[in-house]
C-alpha positions in Angstrom: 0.0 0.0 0.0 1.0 3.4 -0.9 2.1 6.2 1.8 -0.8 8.4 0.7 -2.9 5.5 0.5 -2.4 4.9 3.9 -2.4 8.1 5.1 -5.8 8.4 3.2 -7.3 5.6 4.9 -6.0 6.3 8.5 -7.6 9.2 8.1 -11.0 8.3 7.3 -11.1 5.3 9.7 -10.1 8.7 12.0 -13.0 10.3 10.8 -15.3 7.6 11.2 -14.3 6.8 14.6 -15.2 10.8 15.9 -18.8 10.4 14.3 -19.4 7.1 16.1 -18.1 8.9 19.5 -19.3 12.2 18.7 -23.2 11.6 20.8 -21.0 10.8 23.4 -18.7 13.4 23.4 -21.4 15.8 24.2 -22.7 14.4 27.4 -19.6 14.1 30.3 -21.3 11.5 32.4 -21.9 9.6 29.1 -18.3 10.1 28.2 -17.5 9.3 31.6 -19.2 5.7 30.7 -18.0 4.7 28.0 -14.3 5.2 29.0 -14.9 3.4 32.6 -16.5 0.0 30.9 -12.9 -0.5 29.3 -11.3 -1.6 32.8 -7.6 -1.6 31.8 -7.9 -0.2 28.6 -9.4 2.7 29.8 -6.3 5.1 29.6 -5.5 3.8 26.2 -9.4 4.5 24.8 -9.1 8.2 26.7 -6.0 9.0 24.9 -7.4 7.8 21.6 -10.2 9.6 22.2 -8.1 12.7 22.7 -5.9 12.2 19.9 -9.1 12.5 17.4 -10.2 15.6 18.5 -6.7 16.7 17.5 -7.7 15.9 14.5 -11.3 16.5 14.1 -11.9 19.1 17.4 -15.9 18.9 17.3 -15.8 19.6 20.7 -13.7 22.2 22.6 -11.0 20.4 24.1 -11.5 21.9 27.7 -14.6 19.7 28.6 -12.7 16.4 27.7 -9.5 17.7 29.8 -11.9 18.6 32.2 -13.7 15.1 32.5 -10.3 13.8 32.7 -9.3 15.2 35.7 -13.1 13.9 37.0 -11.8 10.2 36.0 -8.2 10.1 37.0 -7.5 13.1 39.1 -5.5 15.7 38.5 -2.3 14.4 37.6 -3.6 11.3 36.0 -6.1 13.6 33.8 -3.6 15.8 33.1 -1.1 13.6 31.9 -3.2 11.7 29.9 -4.7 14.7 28.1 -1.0 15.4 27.2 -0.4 12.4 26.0 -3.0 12.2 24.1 -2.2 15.7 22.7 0.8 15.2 21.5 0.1 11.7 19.6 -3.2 13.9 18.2 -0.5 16.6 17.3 2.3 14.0 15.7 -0.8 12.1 13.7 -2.0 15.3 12.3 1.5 16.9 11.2 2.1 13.3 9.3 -0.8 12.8 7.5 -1.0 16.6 6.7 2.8 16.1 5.5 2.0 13.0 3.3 -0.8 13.8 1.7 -0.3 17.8 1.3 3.1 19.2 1.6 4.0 18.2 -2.3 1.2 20.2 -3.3 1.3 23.3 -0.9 4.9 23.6 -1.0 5.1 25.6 -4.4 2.5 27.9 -3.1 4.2 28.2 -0.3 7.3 29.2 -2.6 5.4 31.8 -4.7 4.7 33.5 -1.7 8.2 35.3 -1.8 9.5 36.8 1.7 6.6 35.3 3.4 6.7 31.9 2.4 10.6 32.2 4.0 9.3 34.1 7.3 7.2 31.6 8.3 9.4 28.5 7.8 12.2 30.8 9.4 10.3 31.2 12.5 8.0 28.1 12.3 9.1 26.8 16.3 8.2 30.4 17.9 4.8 30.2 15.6 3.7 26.6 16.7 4.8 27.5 20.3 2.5 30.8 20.4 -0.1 29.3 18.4 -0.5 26.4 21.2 -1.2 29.6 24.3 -3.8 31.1 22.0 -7.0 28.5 23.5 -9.7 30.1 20.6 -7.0 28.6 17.9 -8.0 25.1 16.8 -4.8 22.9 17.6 -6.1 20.6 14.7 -5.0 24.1 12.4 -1.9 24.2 13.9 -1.1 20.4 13.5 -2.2 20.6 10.1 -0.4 24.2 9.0 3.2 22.8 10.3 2.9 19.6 8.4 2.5 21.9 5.0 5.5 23.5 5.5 9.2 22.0 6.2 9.2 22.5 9.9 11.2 19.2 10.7 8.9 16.6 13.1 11.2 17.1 16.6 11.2 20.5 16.5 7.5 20.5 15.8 6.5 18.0 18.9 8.8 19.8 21.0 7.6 23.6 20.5 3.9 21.8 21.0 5.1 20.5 24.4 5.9 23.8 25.0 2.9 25.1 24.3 0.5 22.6 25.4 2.2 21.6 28.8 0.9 25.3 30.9 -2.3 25.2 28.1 -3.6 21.8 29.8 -3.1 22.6 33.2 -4.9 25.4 32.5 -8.2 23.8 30.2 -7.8 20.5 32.9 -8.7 23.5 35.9 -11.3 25.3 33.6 -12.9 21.7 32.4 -13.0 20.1 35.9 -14.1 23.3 37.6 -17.1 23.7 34.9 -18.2 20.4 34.9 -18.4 20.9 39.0 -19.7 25.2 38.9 -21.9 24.0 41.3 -19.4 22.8 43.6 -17.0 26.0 42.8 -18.3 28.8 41.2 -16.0 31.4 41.9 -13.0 28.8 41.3 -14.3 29.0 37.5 -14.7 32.2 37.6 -10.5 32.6 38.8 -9.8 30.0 36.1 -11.4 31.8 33.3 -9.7 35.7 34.4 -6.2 33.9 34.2 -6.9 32.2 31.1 -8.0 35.6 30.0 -4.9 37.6 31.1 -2.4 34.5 29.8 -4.4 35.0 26.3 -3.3 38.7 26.2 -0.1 38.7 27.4 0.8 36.1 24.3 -1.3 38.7 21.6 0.3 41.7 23.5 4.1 39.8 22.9 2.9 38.6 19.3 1.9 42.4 19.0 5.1 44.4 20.3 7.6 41.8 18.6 6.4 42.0 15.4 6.2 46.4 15.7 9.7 46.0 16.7 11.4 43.4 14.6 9.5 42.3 11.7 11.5 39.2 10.9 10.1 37.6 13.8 
């Protein structure tokens, strides 16, 4: 079998698998479920689970971090919503890479002094683009395998990123799901997510005013 072949079905087996879990991915409790019935495959089915809405994010990450930390407490949630991150992260840059980068690179080329700003600075890009929460990480995934970012430098700049981003959507998720039990802890949660967000876009912001190579 082909590379794009492969890469063609893994992806729609992908795809298939989000619509099956997809009714379940909108109730917690459900979700909550359906991962417990696995016994000791549990952590395995949660990470997969996480790794498809890398791919396919039809639900905002921050619930399913959030239910995490319900299931496995908050180091176990958190770890495994990293995990499953970054193997969502690495299966998105390689199927984006085989079945995309021969035909984006070109236009990527005819872009001129773009084109070679953004592969110059492609780390710093991934790593910001990870703090911004309202940016799909599928978009980022997808974005860095179209361009010639090399693989290591792309999963370590999204461990970067994602490491404070989780501890931050596991706190917002858990303290959500339970706003009952801790309605001004949300409300805490959601402020510091808020400031985090604009201290990135104010950095982004001064940066580029000063230098614009970066």
């Amino acid at each position: 079998m082909k590379k794009k072949h492969f890469s063609l079905l893994t992806l729609l087996l992908s795809l298939s698998l989000v619509i099956i879990l997809y009714p379940k991915l909108q109730h917690p409790f459900v979700l909550q479920t359906f991962i417990k019935q696995w016994g000791n495959l549990s952590l395995f089915i949660d990470i997969l689970i996480i790794a498809l809405l890398m791919l396919f994010p039809v639900v905002p990450f921050v619930l399913v971090a959030g239910v995490n930390t319900i299931l496995f407490g908050w180091l176990g949630g958190f770890s495994l919503s990293l995990a499953g991150s970054l193997l969502g992260a690495a299966l998105g840059f390689w199927l984006s890479r085989s079945l995309g980068q021969a035909w984006a690179q070109p236009k990527i080329a005819q872009s001129g002094k773009w084109g070679k700003l953004i592969e110059g600075n492609s780390f710093s890009i991934v790593f910001l683009s990870r703090l911004i929460p309202i940016l799909p990480s599928a978009a980022v995934n997808y974005s860095a395998g179209l361009s010639q970012m090399p693989f290591p430098s792309f999963i370590l700049a999204t461990l970067c990123g994602k490491f404070p981003m989780i501890i931050w959507e596991s706190w917002v998720g858990h303290d959500f799901w339970r706003a009952s039990h801790h309605p001004g802890r949300l409300l805490i949660s959601l402020s510091i997510g808020i400031i985090l967000f604009g201290l990135v876009i104010y950095y982004w912001y001064i940066t580029n005013r000063t230098d614009p190579q970066h």
